[in-house]
C-alpha positions as CSV (number, residue, x, y, z in Angstrom):
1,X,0.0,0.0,0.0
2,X,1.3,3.3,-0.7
3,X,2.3,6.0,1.8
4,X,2.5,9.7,2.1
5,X,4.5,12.2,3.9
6,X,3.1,14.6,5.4
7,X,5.1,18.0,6.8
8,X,3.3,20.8,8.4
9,X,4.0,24.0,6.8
10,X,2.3,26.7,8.7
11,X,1.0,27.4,12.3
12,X,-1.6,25.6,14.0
13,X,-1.9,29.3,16.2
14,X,-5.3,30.9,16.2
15,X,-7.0,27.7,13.8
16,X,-10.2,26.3,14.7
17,X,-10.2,23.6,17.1
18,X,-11.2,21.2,14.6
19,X,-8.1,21.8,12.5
20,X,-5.7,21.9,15.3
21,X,-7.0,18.4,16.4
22,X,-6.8,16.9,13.3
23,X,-3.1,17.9,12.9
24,X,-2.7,16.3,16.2
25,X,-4.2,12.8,15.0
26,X,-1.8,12.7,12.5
27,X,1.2,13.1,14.6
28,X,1.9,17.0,13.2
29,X,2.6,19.3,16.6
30,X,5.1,21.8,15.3
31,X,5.8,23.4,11.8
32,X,8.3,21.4,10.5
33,X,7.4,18.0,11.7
34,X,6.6,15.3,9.6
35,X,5.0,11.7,9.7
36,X,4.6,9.2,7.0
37,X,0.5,7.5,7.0
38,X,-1.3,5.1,4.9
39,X,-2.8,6.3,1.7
40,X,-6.6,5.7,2.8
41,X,-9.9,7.3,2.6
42,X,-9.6,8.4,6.3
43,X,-6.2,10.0,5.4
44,X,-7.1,12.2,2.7
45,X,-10.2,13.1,4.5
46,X,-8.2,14.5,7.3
47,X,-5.4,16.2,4.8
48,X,-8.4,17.9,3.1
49,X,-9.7,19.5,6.2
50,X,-5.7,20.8,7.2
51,X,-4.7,21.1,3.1
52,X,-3.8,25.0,3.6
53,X,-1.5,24.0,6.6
54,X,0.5,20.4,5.5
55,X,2.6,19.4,2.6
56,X,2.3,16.2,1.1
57,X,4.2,13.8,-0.8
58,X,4.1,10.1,-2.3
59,X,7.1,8.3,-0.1
């Protein structure tokens, strides 16, 4: 299955709650940190909600 990396570009300060959380789930806490998830339905869903804030990439 494939993977993606994902790096958080820009602050989670002052963004809704709901966005701040869902950088949390995926493992994103300050800019510059990354994490590597499954390519799933779930995953997209949560990259779409933080898409202005995360950079992504096929690993």
């Amino acid at each position: 299955m494939a993977q993606l990396k994902i790096k958080l570009v820009k602050s989670l300060v002052g963004r809704k709650d709901n966005q701040i959380a869902t950088a949390y789930s995926l493992g994103l806490r300050k800019i510059g940190s990354e994490t590597i998830q499954p390519d799933n339905v779930a995953t997209k869903g949560k990259i779409a909600t933080i898409s202005h804030l995360v950079e992504v990439t096929e690993v």
